[in-house]
C-alpha positions as CSV (number, residue, x, y, z in Angstrom):
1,X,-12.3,-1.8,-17.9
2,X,-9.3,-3.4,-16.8
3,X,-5.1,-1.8,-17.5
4,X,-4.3,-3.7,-20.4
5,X,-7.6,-3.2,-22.3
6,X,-6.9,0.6,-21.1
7,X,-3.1,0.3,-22.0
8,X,-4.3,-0.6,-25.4
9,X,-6.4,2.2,-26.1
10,X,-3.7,4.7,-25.0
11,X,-1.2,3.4,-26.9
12,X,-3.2,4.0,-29.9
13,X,-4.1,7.4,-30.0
14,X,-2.1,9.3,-27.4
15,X,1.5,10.8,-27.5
16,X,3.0,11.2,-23.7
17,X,5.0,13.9,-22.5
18,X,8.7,13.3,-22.3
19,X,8.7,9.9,-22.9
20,X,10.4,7.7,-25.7
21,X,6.9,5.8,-26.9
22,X,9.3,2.8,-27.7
23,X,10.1,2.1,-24.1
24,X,6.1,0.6,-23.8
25,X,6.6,-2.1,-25.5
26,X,8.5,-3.3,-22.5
27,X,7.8,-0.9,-19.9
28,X,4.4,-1.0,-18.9
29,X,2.1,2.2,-19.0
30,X,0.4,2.9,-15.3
31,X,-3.4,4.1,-16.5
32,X,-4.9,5.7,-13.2
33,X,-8.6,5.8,-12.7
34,X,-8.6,7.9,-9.6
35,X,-7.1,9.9,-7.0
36,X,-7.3,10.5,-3.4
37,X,-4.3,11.7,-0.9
38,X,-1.4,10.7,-1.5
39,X,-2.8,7.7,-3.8
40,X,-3.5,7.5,-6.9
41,X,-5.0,4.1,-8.0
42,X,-5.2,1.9,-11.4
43,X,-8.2,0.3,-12.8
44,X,-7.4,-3.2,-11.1
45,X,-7.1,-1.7,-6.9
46,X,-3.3,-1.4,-7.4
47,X,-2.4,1.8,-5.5
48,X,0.9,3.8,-5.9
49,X,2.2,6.6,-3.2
50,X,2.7,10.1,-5.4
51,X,5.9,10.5,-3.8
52,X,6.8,13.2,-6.6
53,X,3.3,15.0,-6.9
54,X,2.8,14.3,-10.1
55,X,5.8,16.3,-11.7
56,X,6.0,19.0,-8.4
57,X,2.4,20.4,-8.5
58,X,-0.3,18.5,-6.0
59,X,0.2,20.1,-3.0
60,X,-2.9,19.0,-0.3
61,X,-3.8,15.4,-1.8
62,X,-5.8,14.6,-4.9
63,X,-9.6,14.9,-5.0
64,X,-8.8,17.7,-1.9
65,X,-12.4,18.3,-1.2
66,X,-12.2,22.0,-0.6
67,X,-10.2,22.6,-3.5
68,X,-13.2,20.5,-5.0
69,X,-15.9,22.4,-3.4
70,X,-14.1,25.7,-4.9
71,X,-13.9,24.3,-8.8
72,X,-17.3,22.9,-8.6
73,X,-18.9,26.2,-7.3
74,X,-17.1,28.4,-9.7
75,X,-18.8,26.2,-12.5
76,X,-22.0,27.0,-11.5
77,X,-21.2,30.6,-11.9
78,X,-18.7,31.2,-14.9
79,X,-16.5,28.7,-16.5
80,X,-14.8,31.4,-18.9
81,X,-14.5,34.7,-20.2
82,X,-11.5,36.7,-22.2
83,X,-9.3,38.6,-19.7
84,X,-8.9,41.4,-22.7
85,X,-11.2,44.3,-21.8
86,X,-13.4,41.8,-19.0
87,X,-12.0,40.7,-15.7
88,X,-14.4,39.0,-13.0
89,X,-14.2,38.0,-9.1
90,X,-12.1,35.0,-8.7
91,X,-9.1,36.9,-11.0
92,X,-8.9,40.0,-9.1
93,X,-9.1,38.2,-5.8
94,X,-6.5,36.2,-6.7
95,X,-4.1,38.9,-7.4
96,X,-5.2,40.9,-4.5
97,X,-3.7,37.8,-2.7
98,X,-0.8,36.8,-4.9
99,X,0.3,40.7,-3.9
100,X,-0.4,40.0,-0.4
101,X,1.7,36.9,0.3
102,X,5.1,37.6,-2.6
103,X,7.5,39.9,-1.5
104,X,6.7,43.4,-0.9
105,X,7.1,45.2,-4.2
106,X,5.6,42.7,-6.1
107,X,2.8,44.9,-6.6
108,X,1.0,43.2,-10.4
109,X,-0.1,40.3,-11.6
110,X,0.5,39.0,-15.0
111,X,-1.6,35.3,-15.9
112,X,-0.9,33.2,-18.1
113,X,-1.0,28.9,-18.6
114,X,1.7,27.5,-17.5
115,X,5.5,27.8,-16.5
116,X,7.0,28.1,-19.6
117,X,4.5,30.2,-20.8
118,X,4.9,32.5,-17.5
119,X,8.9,32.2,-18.2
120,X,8.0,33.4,-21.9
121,X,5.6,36.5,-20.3
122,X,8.8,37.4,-17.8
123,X,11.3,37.2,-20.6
124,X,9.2,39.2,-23.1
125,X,8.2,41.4,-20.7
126,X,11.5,42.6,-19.0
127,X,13.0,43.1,-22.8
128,X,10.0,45.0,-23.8
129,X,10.5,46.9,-20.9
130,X,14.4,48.2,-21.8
131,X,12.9,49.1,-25.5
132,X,10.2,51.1,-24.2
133,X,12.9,52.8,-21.6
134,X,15.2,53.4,-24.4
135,X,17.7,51.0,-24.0
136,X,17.8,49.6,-27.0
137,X,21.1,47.7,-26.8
138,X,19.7,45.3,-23.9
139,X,18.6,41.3,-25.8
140,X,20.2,39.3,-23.6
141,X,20.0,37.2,-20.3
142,X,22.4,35.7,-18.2
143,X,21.6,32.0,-17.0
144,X,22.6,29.5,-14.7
145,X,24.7,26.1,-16.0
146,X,22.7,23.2,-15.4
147,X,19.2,25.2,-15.1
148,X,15.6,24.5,-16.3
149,X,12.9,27.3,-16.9
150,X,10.8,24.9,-19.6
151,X,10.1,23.6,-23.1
152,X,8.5,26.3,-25.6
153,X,11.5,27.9,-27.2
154,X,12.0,31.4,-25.0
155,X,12.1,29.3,-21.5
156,X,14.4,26.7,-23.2
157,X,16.8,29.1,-24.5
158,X,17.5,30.0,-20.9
159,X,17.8,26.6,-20.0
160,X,21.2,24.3,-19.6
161,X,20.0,21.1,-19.6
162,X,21.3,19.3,-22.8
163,X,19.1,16.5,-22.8
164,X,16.2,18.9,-23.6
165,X,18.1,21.3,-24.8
166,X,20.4,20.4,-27.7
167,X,17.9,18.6,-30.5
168,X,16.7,22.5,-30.8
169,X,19.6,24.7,-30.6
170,X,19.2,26.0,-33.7
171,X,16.1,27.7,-33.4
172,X,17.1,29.2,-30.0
173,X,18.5,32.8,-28.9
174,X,22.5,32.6,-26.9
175,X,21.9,33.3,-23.8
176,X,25.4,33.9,-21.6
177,X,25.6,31.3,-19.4
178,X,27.0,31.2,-15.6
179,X,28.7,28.3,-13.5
180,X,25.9,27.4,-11.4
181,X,27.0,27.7,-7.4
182,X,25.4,24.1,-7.3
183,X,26.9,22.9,-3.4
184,X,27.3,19.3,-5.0
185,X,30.8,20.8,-6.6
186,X,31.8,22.4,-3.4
187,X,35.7,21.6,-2.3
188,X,36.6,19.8,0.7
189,X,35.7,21.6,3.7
190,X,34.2,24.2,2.1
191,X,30.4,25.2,3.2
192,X,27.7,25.7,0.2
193,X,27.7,29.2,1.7
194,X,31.1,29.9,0.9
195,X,30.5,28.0,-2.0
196,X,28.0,30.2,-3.2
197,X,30.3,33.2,-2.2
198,X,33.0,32.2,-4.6
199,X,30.9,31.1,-7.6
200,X,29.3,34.4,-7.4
201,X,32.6,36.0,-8.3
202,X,31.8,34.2,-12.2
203,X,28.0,35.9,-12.3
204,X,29.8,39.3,-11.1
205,X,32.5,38.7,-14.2
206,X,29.3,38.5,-16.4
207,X,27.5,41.3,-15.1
208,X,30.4,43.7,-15.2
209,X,31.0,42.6,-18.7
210,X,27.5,42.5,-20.3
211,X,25.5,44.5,-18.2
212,X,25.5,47.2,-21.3
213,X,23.9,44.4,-23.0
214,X,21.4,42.6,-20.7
215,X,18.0,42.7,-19.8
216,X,17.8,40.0,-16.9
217,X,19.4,37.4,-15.0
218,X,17.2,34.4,-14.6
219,X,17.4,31.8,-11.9
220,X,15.4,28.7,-10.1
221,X,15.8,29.9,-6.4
222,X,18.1,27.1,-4.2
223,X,16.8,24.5,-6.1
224,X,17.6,23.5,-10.3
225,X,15.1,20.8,-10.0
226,X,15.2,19.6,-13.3
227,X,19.0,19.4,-13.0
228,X,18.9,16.6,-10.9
229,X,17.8,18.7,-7.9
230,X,21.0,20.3,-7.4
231,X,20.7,22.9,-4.7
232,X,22.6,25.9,-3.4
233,X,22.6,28.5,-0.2
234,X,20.5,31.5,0.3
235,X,23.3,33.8,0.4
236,X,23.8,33.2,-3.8
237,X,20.9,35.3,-4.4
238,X,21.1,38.2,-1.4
239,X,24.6,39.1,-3.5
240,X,22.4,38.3,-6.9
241,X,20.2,40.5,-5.8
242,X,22.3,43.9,-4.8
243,X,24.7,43.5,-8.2
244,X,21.6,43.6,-10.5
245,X,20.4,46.5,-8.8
246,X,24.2,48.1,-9.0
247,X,24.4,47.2,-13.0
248,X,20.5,47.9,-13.9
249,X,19.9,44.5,-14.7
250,X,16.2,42.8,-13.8
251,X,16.3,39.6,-11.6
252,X,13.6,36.7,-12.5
253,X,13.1,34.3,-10.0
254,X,11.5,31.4,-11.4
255,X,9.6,29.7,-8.6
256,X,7.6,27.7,-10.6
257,X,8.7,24.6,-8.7
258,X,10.2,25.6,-5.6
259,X,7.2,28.3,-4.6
260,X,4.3,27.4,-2.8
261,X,6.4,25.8,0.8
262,X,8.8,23.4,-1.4
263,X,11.7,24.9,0.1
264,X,10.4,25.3,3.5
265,X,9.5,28.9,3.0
266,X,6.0,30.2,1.0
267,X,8.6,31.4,-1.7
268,X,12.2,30.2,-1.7
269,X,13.0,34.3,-2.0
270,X,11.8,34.9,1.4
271,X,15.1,33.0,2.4
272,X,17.3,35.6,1.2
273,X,15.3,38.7,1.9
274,X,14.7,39.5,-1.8
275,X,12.5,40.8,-3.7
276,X,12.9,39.8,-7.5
277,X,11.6,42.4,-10.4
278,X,9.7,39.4,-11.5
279,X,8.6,36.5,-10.0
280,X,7.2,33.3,-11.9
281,X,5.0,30.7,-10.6
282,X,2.4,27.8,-11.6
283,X,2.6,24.2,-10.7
284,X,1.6,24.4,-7.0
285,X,-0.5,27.5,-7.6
286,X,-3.5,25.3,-7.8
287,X,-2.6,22.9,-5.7
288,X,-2.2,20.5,-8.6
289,X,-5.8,21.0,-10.0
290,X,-5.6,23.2,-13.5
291,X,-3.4,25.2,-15.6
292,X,-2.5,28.6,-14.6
293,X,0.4,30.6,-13.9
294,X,1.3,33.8,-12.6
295,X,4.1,36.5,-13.4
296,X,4.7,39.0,-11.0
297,X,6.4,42.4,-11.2
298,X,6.7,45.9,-10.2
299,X,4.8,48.8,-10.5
300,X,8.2,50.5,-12.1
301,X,7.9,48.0,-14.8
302,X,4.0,48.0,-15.3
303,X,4.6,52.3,-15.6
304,X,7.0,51.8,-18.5
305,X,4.1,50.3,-20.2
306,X,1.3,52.6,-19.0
307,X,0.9,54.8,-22.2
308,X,-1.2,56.5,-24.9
309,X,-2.1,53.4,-27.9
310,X,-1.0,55.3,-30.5
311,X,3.0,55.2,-28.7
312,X,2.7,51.5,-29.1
313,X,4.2,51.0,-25.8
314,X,1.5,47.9,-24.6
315,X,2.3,44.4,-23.7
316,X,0.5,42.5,-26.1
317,X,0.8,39.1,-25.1
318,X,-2.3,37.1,-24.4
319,X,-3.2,33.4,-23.9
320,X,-7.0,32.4,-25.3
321,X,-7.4,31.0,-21.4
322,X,-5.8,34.0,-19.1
323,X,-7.2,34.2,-15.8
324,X,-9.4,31.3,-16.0
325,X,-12.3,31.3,-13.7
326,X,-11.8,27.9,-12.7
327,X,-8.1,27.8,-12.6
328,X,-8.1,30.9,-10.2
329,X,-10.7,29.2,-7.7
330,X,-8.6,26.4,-7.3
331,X,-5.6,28.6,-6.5
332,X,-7.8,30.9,-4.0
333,X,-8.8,27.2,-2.3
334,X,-5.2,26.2,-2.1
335,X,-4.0,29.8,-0.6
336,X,-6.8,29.9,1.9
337,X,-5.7,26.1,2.9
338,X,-2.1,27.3,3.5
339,X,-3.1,30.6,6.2
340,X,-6.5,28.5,7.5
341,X,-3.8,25.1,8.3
342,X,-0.6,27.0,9.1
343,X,1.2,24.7,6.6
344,X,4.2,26.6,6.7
345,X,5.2,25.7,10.2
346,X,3.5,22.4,10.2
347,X,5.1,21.2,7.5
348,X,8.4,21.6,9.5
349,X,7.5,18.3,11.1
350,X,7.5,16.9,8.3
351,X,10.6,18.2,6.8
352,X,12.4,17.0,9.7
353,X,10.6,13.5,9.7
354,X,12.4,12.9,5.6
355,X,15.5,14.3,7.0
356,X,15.7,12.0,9.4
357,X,14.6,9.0,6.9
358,X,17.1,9.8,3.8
359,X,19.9,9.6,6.4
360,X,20.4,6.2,6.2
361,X,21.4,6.7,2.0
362,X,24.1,8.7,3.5
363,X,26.2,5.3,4.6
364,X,25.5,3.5,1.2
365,X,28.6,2.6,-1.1
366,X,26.9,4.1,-4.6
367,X,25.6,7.4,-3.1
368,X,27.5,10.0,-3.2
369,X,25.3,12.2,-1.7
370,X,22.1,13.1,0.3
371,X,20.3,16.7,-0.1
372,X,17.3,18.5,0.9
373,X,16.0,21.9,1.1
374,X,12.1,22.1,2.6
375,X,10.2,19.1,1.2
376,X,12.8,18.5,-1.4
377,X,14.9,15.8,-1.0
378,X,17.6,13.8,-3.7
379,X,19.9,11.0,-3.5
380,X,22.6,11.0,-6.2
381,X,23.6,7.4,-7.3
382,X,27.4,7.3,-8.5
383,X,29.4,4.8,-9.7
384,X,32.3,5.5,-7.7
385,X,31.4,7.3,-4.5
386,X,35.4,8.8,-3.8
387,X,35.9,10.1,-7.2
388,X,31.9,10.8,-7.9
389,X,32.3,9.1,-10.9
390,X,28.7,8.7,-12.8
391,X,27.2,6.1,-13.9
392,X,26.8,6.2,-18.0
393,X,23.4,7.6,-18.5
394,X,23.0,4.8,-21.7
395,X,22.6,2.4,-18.4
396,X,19.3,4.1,-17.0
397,X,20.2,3.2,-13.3
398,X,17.4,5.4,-12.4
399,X,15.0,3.9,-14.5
400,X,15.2,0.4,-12.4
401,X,14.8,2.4,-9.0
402,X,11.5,3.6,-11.0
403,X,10.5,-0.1,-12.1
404,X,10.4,-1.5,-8.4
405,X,9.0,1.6,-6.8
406,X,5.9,0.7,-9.2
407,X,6.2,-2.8,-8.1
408,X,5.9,-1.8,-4.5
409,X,3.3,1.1,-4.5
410,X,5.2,4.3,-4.5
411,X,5.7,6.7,-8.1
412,X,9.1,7.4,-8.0
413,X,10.3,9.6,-10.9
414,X,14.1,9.5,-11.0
415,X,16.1,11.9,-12.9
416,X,18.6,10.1,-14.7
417,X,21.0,9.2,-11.5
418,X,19.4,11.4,-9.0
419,X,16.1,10.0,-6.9
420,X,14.3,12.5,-5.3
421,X,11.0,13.0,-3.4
422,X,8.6,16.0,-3.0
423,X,5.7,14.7,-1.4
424,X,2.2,15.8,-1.3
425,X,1.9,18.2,2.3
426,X,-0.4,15.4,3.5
427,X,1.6,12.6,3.8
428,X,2.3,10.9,6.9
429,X,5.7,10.1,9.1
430,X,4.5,6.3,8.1
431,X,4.1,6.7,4.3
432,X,7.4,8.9,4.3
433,X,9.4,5.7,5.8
434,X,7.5,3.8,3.1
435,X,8.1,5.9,0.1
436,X,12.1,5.6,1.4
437,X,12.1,2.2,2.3
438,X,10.9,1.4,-1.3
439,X,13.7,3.8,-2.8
440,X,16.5,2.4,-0.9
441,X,15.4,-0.6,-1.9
442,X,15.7,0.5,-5.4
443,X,18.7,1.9,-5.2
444,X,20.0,-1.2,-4.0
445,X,18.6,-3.2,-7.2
446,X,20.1,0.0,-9.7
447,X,23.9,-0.2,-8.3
448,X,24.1,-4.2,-7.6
């Protein structure tokens, strides 16, 4: 088998995520036949650097063999069972862990596939929970501008990202929506954290208004990575935090992308001292392996649902593949490789390491500027680096840093303008200044 014979088959049965199937007639599909580190590898020896982890969620390397070792025992044991009167081993020691290592209060766990199913679980759950309190008047949630909770209709909804957003905006509930404290639109001499201070004073506006009204505020902790990785400070949520509590309104943190050490942290909450009343995560949860996510909560919430069945007061929501057997060994492999490794605090080396090898963007003519928080970094590409003046989005600038990455062995995944890298934990100092070296080098190409 070599890529085009392989390109060929693809391109006649399968449909890919996110993508405009036109652009393959020119743009060449990248089949992969394996996996191992930070490589992955086509059918013809060509290796690329996952520099993105495959859309955020390979944490330790692919083919990790003791997150191997953990799916390949648990098939010799169970590969399935419902999660609707049955439970076994690997589900309830996940939660017993999940409880340990959240924020205290986050006392029950809640599976189900994947993060916008998780963000559908949170937001079903949380207005279920004001019905069965008897606040009947709370069906809304306040959201961030420029935020990104997923695709299936609920997590959408509470979304601001047009691109995904608009084509279906008739089928979705009107969420009220809240200038985002985003540090990118910070004034002159102004620091994100007094940035964050006086944007807050718009989500306080909201919440004095339409607390009567609301159910939750949802938010992606310091980091809207699907909005072009825009990040903002700590101190945002620590003042999120006290005024839901002060207007009896839930807080969601959706950590779907930015738990797991992304920001530098386990949990990007940690960072603020908080403790959300529901917490969403997947992606990273198995280290990149198999679907599952997790919701989070309280024991105050899981009472208002502890009743007689004849009140009708349950949470019926259920996914055919909850608390998969396999999916839950894979997480329990990639939680035991963050306390056994100490990733946390070794990963600081490495967070300083990309600090120190995106600096260099900071001098160039069409970037406007350089970010990070943890293992998250993004250069923004701008047509006019005094004004910040875009580049039209019809002219895919990101799109040709994505071309010559593939060229030269590293996955870059632009969004729109905005390059970005979250790295596997095991890459090395050397393939850091590689993956960047190739993206400056793009960048160069996109704004010549």
């Amino acid at each position: 088998m070599n890529n085009n014979d392989f390109k060929q088959r693809d391109l006649s049965a399968l449909w890919h995520p996110c993508t405009q199937m036109k652009d393959h007639e020119w743009l060449p599909l990248v089949p992969i036949k394996k996996g191992d580190g930070v490589w992955l590898e086509d059918f013809e020896g060509n290796r690329y650097l996952d520099a993105i982890s495959s859309w955020w969620v390979n944490l330790f390397g692919h083919c990790n063999p003791r997150i191997n070792n953990a799916v390949k025992n648990q098939l010799d044991t169970l590969e399935h069972v419902l999660l609707a009167g049955f439970s076994h081993e690997p589900a309830v020691q996940l939660a017993e862990k999940l409880v340990s290592v959240t924020p205290d209060g986050l006392d029950k766990v809640f599976y189900a596939d994947n993060g916008s199913s998780a963000i559908e679980v949170a937001l079903k759950m949380s207005f279920h929970y004001w019905q069965n309190t008897g606040h009947k008047n709370k069906t809304k949630f306040i959201t961030l501008s420029n935020s990104y909770h997923g695709e299936t209709l609920g997590a959408l909804a509470v979304g601001d990202v047009t691109l995904y957003k608009d084509t279906y905006a008739p089928l979705l509930m009107q969420p009220i929506t809240v200038p985002s404290p985003d540090c990118y639109h910070r004034e002159s001499g102004e620091s994100c954290a007094e940035h964050a201070i006086r944007m807050f004073e718009e989500m306080k506006s909201a919440l004095e208004q339409h607390a009567h009204e609301t159910c939750a505020v949802i938010v992606e902790p310091l980091v809207q990575c699907a909005g072009s990785m825009r990040m903002y400070d700590p101190v945002y949520l620590s003042l999120l935090r006290k005024t839901c509590d002060e207007y009896n309104v839930h807080l969601i943190a959706d950590e779907i992308a930015v738990g797991f050490g992304r920001t530098g942290t386990l949990f990007a909450c940690e960072q603020s001292g908080i403790t959300p009343d529901f917490m969403c995560l997947s992606k990273g949860l198995t280290g990149g392996y198999l679907p599952l996510s997790a919701v989070m909560t309280t024991s105050k919430i899981y009472d208002a649902f502890y009743d007689e069945y004849q009140n009708l007061t349950a949470f019926l929501h259920s996914h055919s593949y909850t608390g998969n057997p396999l999916g839950c060994s894979a997480a329990l492999a990639t939680l035991d490789i963050f306390k056994q490794d100490n990733v946390i605090e070794k990963n600081k080396s490495l967070i300083q390491k990309l600090s120190q090898a995106t600096e260099q963007f900071n001098d160039h003519l069409y970037v406007a500027e350089v970010r990070q928080t943890g293992m998250i970094a993004a250069i923004e590409m701008v047509k006019d680096k005094t004004t910040r003046e875009p580049y039209p989005w019809q002219e895919r600038r990101g799109l040709k840093v994505y071309e010559h990455g593939l060229k030269n062995g590293v996955l870059l995944r632009p969004l729109g303008n905005v390059i970005y890298f979250m790295p596997p934990y095991v890459i090395t100092e050397e393939q850091i200044d590689l993956m960047v070296k190739v993206a400056m080098e793009g960048v160069n190409i996109a704004t010549s």
